[in-house]
ChimeraX commands (.cxc) that place a marker at each C-alpha (Angstrom):
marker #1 position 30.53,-15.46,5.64 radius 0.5
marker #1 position 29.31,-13.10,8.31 radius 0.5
marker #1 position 27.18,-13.90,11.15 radius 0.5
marker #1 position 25.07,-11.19,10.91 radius 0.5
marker #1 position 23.71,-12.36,7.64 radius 0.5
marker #1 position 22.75,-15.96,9.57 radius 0.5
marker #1 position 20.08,-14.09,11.55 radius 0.5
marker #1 position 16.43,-13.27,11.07 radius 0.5
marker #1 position 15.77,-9.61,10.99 radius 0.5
marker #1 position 12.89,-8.36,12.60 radius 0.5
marker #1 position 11.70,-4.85,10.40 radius 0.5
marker #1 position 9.50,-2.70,12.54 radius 0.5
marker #1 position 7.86,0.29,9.89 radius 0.5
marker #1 position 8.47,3.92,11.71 radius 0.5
marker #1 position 4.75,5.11,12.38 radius 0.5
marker #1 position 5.66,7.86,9.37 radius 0.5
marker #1 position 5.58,5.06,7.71 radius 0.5
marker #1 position 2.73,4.10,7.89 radius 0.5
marker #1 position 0.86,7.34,7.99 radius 0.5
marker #1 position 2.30,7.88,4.35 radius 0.5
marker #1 position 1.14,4.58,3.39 radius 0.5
marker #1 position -2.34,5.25,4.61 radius 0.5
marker #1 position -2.14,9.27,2.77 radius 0.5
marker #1 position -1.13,7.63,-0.45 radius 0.5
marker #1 position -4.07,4.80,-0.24 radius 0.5
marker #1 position -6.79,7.82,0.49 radius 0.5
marker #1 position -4.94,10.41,-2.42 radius 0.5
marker #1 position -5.16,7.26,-4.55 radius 0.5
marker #1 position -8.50,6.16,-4.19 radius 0.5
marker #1 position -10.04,9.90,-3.64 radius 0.5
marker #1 position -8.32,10.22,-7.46 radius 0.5
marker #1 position -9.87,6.74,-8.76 radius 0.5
marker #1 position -13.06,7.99,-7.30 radius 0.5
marker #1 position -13.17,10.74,-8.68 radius 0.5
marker #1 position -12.44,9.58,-12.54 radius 0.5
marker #1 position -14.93,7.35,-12.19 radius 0.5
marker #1 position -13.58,4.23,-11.54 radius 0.5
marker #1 position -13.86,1.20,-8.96 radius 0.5
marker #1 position -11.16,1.92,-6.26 radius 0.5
marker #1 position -11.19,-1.29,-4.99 radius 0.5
marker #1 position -10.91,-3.30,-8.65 radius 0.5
marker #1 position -8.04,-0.75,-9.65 radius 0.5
marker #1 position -6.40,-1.05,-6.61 radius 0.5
marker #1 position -6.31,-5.08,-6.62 radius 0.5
marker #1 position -5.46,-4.73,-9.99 radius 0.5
marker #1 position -2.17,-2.94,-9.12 radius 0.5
marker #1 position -1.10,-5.48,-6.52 radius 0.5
marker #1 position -1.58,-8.25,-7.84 radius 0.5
marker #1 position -0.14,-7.47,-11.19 radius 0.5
marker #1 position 2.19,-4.51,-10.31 radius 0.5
marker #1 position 1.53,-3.03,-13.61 radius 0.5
marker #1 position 0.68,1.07,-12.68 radius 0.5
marker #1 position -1.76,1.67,-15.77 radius 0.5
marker #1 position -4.55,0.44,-13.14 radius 0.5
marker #1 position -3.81,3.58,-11.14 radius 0.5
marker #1 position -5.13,6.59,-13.21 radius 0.5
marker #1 position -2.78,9.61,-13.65 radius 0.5
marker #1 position -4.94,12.16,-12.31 radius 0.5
marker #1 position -3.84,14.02,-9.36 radius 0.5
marker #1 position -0.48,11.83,-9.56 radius 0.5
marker #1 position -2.07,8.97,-8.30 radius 0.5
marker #1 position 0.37,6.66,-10.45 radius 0.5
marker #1 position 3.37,8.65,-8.54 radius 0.5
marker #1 position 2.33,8.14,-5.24 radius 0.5
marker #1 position 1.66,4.86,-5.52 radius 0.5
marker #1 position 4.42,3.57,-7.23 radius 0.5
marker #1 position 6.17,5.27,-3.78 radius 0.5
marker #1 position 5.47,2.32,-1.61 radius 0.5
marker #1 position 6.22,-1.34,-2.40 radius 0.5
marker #1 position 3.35,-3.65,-3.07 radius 0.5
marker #1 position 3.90,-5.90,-0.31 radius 0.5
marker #1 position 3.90,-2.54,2.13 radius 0.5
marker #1 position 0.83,-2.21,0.71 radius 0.5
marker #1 position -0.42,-5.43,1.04 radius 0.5
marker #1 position 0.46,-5.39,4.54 radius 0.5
marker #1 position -1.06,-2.16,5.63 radius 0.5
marker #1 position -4.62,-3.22,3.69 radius 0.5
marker #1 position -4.36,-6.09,5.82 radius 0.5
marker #1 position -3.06,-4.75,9.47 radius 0.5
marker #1 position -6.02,-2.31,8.53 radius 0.5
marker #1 position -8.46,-5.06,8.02 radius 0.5
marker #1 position -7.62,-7.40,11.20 radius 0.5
marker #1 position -7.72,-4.04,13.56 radius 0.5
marker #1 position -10.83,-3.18,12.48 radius 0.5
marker #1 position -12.19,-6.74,13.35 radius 0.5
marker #1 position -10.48,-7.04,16.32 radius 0.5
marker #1 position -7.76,-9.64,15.99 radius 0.5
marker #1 position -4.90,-7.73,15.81 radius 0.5
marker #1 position -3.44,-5.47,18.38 radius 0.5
marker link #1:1,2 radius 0.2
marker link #1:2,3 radius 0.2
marker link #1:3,4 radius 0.2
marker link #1:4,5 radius 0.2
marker link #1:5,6 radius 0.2
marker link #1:6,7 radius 0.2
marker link #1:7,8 radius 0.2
marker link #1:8,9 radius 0.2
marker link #1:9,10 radius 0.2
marker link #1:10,11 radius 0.2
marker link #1:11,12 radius 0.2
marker link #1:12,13 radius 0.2
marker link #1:13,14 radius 0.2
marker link #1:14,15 radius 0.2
marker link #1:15,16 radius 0.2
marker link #1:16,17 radius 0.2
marker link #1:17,18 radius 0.2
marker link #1:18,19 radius 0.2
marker link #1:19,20 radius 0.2
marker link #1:20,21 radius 0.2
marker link #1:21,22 radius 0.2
marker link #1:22,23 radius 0.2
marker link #1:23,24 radius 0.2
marker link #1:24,25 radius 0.2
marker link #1:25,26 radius 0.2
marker link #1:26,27 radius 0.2
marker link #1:27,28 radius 0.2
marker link #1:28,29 radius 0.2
marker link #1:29,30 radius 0.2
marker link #1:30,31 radius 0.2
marker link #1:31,32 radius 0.2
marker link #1:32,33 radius 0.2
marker link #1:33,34 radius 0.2
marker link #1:34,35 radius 0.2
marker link #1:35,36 radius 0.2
marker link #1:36,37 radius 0.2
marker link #1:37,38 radius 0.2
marker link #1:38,39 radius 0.2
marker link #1:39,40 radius 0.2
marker link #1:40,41 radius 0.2
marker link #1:41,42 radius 0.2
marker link #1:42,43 radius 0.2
marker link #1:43,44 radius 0.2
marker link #1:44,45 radius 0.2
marker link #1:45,46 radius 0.2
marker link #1:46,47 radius 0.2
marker link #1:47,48 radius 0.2
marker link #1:48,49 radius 0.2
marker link #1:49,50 radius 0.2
marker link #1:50,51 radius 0.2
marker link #1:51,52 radius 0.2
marker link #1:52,53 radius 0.2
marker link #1:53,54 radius 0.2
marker link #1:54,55 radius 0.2
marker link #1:55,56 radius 0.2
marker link #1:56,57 radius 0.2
marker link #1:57,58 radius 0.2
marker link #1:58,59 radius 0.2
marker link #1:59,60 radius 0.2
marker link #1:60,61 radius 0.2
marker link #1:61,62 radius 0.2
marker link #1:62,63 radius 0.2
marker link #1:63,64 radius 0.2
marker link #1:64,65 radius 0.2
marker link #1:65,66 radius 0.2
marker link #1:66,67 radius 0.2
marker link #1:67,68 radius 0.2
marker link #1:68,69 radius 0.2
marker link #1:69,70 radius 0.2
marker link #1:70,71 radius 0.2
marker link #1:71,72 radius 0.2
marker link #1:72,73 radius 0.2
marker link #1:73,74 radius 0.2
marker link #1:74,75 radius 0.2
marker link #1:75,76 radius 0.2
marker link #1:76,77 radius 0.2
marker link #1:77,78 radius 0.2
marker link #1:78,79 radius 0.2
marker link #1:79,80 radius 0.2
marker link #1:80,81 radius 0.2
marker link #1:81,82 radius 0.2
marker link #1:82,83 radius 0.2
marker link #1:83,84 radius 0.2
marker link #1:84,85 radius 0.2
marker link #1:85,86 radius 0.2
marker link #1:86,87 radius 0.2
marker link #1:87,88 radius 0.2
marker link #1:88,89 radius 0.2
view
Protein backbone atom coordinates (compact mmCIF):
# COMPACT_ATOMS: atom_id res chain seq x y z
CA UNK A 1 0.00 0.00 0.00
CA UNK A 2 1.14 3.52 -0.68
CA UNK A 3 2.39 5.94 1.72
CA UNK A 4 0.61 8.66 0.61
CA UNK A 5 -2.64 7.10 1.59
CA UNK A 6 -1.04 6.73 5.45
CA UNK A 7 -1.20 10.53 5.81
CA UNK A 8 -3.75 13.03 7.01
CA UNK A 9 -4.75 15.46 4.37
CA UNK A 10 -5.23 18.84 5.25
CA UNK A 11 -8.23 20.37 2.58
CA UNK A 12 -8.05 24.12 2.48
CA UNK A 13 -11.58 25.40 0.37
CA UNK A 14 -10.33 28.03 -2.53
CA UNK A 15 -12.04 31.41 -1.34
CA UNK A 16 -14.43 30.76 -4.71
CA UNK A 17 -15.39 28.34 -2.74
CA UNK A 18 -16.67 29.70 -0.38
CA UNK A 19 -18.13 32.75 -1.98
CA UNK A 20 -20.39 30.19 -3.98
CA UNK A 21 -21.30 28.56 -0.87
CA UNK A 22 -22.35 31.78 0.73
CA UNK A 23 -24.37 32.92 -3.04
CA UNK A 24 -26.18 29.64 -2.94
CA UNK A 25 -27.20 30.02 1.01
CA UNK A 26 -28.59 33.82 0.18
CA UNK A 27 -30.34 32.54 -3.55
CA UNK A 28 -31.70 29.77 -1.32
CA UNK A 29 -33.10 31.46 1.45
CA UNK A 30 -34.09 34.82 -0.64
CA UNK A 31 -36.30 31.87 -2.64
CA UNK A 32 -37.68 30.20 0.76
CA UNK A 33 -38.46 33.69 1.77
CA UNK A 34 -40.07 34.56 -0.70
CA UNK A 35 -42.64 31.38 -0.98
CA UNK A 36 -43.38 31.89 2.26
CA UNK A 37 -41.62 29.63 4.21
CA UNK A 38 -39.20 29.50 7.37
CA UNK A 39 -35.60 29.65 5.90
CA UNK A 40 -34.08 28.55 8.80
CA UNK A 41 -36.60 25.29 9.51
CA UNK A 42 -36.22 24.37 5.66
CA UNK A 43 -32.78 24.79 5.66
CA UNK A 44 -32.11 22.48 8.89
CA UNK A 45 -34.44 20.32 7.43
CA UNK A 46 -32.19 19.72 4.38
CA UNK A 47 -29.07 19.02 6.42
CA UNK A 48 -29.98 17.06 8.65
CA UNK A 49 -32.03 14.79 6.52
CA UNK A 50 -30.48 15.45 3.04
CA UNK A 51 -33.77 14.93 1.50
CA UNK A 52 -34.13 18.25 -1.18
CA UNK A 53 -38.10 18.48 -1.00
CA UNK A 54 -37.31 20.95 2.06
CA UNK A 55 -35.76 23.32 -0.47
CA UNK A 56 -38.66 24.74 -2.64
CA UNK A 57 -38.18 24.71 -6.46
CA UNK A 58 -38.69 28.22 -7.09
CA UNK A 59 -35.95 30.15 -8.56
CA UNK A 60 -33.91 26.70 -8.64
CA UNK A 61 -33.32 26.77 -5.19
CA UNK A 62 -33.36 22.79 -5.09
CA UNK A 63 -30.44 23.03 -7.92
CA UNK A 64 -28.24 25.17 -6.24
CA UNK A 65 -28.33 23.60 -3.27
CA UNK A 66 -27.99 20.22 -4.08
CA UNK A 67 -24.47 21.92 -5.68
CA UNK A 68 -22.63 21.87 -2.44
CA UNK A 69 -22.28 18.92 -0.03
CA UNK A 70 -24.07 19.09 3.25
CA UNK A 71 -21.15 18.96 5.37
CA UNK A 72 -19.68 22.15 3.16
CA UNK A 73 -22.60 23.52 4.26
CA UNK A 74 -22.53 22.67 7.63
CA UNK A 75 -19.19 24.02 7.86
CA UNK A 76 -19.65 27.38 6.28
CA UNK A 77 -23.04 27.99 8.66
CA UNK A 78 -20.71 27.35 11.31
CA UNK A 79 -17.22 29.24 10.29
CA UNK A 80 -20.01 31.97 9.71
CA UNK A 81 -21.35 31.70 13.16
CA UNK A 82 -17.92 31.57 15.29
CA UNK A 83 -16.57 34.78 13.11
CA UNK A 84 -19.32 36.64 13.86
CA UNK A 85 -18.81 35.97 17.68
CA UNK A 86 -15.39 36.32 17.63
CA UNK A 87 -13.74 32.97 18.20
CA UNK A 88 -12.60 32.14 15.06
CA UNK A 89 -10.04 33.86 12.98
Amino acid sequence: MSEQFNETMKFNPLKEDKKKIQDILSEVYKALKEKGYNPENQLIGYILSGDPTYITSYLSARTLIRQVDRDELLEEILNFYMKSHGVSE
